[in-house]
C-alpha positions in Angstrom: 63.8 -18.5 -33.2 62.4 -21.4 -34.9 62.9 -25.3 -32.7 65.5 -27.3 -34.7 63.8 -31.1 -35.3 65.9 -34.0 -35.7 63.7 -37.2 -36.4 65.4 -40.2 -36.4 65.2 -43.8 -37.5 65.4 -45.9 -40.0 67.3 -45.4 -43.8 63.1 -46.9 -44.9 59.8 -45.5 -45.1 58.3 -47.1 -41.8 57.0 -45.1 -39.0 58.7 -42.3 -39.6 56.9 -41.5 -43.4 54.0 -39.6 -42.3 56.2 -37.4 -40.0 58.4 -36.6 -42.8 55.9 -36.4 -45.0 54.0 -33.6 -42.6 57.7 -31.5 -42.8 58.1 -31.5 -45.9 54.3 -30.5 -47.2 54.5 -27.6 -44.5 57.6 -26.8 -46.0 59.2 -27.0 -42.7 63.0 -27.9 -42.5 63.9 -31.0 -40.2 66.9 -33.1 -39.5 66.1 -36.1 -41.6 68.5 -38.6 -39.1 68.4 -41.8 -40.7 70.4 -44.8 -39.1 72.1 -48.3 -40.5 70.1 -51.4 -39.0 73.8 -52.9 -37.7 73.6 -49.6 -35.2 70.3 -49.9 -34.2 72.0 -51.9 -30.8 74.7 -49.5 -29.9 72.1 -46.8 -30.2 68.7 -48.5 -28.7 69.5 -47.8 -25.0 69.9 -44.3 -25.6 66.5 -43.6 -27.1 63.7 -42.3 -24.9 62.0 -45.9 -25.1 64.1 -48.4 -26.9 62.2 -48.2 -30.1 62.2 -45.7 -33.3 61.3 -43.1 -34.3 61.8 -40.5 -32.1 62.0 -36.5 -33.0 64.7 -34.1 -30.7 63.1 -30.5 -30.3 66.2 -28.6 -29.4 67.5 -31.5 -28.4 64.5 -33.1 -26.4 63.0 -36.3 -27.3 59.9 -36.8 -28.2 58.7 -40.2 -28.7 56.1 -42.5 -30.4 55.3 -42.1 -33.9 51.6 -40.9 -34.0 52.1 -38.6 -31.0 55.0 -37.2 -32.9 52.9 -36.6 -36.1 50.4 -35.2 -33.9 52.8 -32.9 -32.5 54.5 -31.8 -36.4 51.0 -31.2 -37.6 50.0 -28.7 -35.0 53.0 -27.1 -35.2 52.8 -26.5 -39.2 49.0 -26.0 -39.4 48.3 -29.5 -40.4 46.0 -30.3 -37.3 42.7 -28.9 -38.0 41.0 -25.6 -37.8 39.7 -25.6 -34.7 39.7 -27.8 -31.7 37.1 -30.4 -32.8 38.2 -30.7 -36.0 41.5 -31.2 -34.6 39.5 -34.2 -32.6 37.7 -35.4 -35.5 40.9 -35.9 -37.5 42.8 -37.7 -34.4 39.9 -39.9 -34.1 40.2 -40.8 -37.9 43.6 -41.2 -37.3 43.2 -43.7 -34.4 40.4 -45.5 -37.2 43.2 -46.7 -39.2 45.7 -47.9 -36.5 42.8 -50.0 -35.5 42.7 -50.9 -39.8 46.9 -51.6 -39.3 46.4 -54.1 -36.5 45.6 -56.8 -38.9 49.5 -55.9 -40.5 51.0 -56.3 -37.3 49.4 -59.9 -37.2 51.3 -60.3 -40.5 54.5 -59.7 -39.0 54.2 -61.8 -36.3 53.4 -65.2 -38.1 56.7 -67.3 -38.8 55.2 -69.5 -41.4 55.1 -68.0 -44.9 51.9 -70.1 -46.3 50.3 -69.0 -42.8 51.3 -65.5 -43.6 50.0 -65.5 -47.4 46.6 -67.0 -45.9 46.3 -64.3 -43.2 47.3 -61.8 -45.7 44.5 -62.6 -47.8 41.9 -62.5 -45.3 43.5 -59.6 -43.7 42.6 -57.7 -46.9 39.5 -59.0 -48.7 37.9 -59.3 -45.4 39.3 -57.7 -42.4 40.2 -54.4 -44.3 36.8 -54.1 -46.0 34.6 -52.4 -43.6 37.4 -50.0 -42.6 37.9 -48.5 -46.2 34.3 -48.6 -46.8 33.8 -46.5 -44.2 36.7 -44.1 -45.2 35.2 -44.1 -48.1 32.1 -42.5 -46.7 33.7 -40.4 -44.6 35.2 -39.2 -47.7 32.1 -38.3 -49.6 30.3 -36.4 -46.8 33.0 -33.6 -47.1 32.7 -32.2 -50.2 31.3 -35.3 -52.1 35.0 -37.0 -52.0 36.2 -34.4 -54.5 38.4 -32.8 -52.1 40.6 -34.3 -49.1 39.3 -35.8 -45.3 38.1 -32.4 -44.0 37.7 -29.2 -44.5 38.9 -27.8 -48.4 43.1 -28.4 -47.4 44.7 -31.3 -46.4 45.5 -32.1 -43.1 47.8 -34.5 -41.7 44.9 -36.8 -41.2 45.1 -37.2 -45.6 49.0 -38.3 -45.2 48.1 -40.9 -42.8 45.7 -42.4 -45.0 47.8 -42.2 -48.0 50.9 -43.0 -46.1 48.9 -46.7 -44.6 47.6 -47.4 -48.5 51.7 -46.8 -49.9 52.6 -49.8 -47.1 53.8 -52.7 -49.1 52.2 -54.9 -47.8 49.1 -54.4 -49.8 49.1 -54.2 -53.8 47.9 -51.2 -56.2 44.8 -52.8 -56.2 43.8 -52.2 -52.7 41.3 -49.2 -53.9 39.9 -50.8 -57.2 36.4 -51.1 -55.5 36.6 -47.5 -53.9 36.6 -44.9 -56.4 36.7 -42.1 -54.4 39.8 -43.2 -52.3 41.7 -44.1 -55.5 40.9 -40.4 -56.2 42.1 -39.2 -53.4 45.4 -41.2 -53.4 46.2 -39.7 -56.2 45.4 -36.5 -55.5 47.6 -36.5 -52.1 50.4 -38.1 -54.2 50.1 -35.1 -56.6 50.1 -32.4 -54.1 53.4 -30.5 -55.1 55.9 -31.0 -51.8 54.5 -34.6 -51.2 55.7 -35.2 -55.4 59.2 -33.5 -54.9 59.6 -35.5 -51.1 59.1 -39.0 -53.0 60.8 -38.0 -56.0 63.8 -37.0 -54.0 63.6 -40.3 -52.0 62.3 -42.9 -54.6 65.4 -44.9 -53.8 64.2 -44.9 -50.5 60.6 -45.1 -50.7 
């Protein structure tokens, strides 16, 4: 018999986005758990770590959001085809939470003029050399017409396309990268990824 998975956290996109959005490509039925922020300090000490999201599988927690992602995509098929690809796509993965550290940064500054300032660093310089070399990552598989690796997407193209959605940056972020822009969209138009944003577009 099939695990039951409850993920929980937040009633927003956050952490929790690219583990839904795993589920619901794979077609995969989950618990979608979603708490008000005025519980979040009744419930904290009963979480494995004190912080959200965390999945139950059959009731066992599991938590930390990539780990958790990692864990949904080689459940549904969305890790890779073999072991090394599997490796090639966490590295890529690990690539751009080094690219998200300069968010975090963001968050932390008090001072909104500070903020706007590091914001605009962040992306016109920081963020640069990261896309551009997504970018060419891109185009060695299949000439960027396609997705990260192989001819299928893997969870490694949600992660991407989940970091680009964050709202922190603008719908220009990819004006300068064709092939990214490409494959935004193309992720965006796969058909369970549509129906999972079109369902939640209050939400999103």
């Amino acid at each position: 018999m099939a695990p039951h998975f409850k993920l929980v956290y937040f009633d927003l996109p956050g952490r929790a986005e690219l583990i839904r959005w795993i589920f619901a490509y794979a077609g995969q039925e989950f618990e979608d758990f979603r708490i008000n922020r005025a519980d979040w300090p009744a419930l904290k000490p009963k979480t494995p770590t004190g912080k959200l999201p965390y999945l139950e599988v059959d009731g066992k927690p599991l938590p930390e959001s990539i780990a958790i992602a990692r864990f949904a995509a080689r459940e549904t098929g969305l890790a890779g085809k073999d072991n090394f690809e599997s490796a090639r796509i966490d590295a890529l993965v690990d690539y751009l939470g080094d690219a998200q550290k300069g968010l975090q940064a963001l968050r932390a500054e008090p001072d909104e003029k500070k903020k706007a300032a590091l914001k605009e660093e962040y992306i016109k310089v920081g963020l640069q050399p990261y896309l551009q070399e997504l970018e060419r990552h891109l185009e060695a598989n299949n000439n960027g017409k396609g997705f990260l690796f192989g001819s299928e997407p893997t969870w490694a193209d949600f992660a991407l396309t989940v970091f680009v959605d964050n709202p922190a940056f603008d719908t220009t972020l990819l004006d300068n990268y064709a092939l990214l822009n490409a494959h935004h969209k193309r992720v965006h138009e796969l058909k369970p990824i549509k129906e999972w944003l079109q369902k939640h577009s209050a939400k999103a």
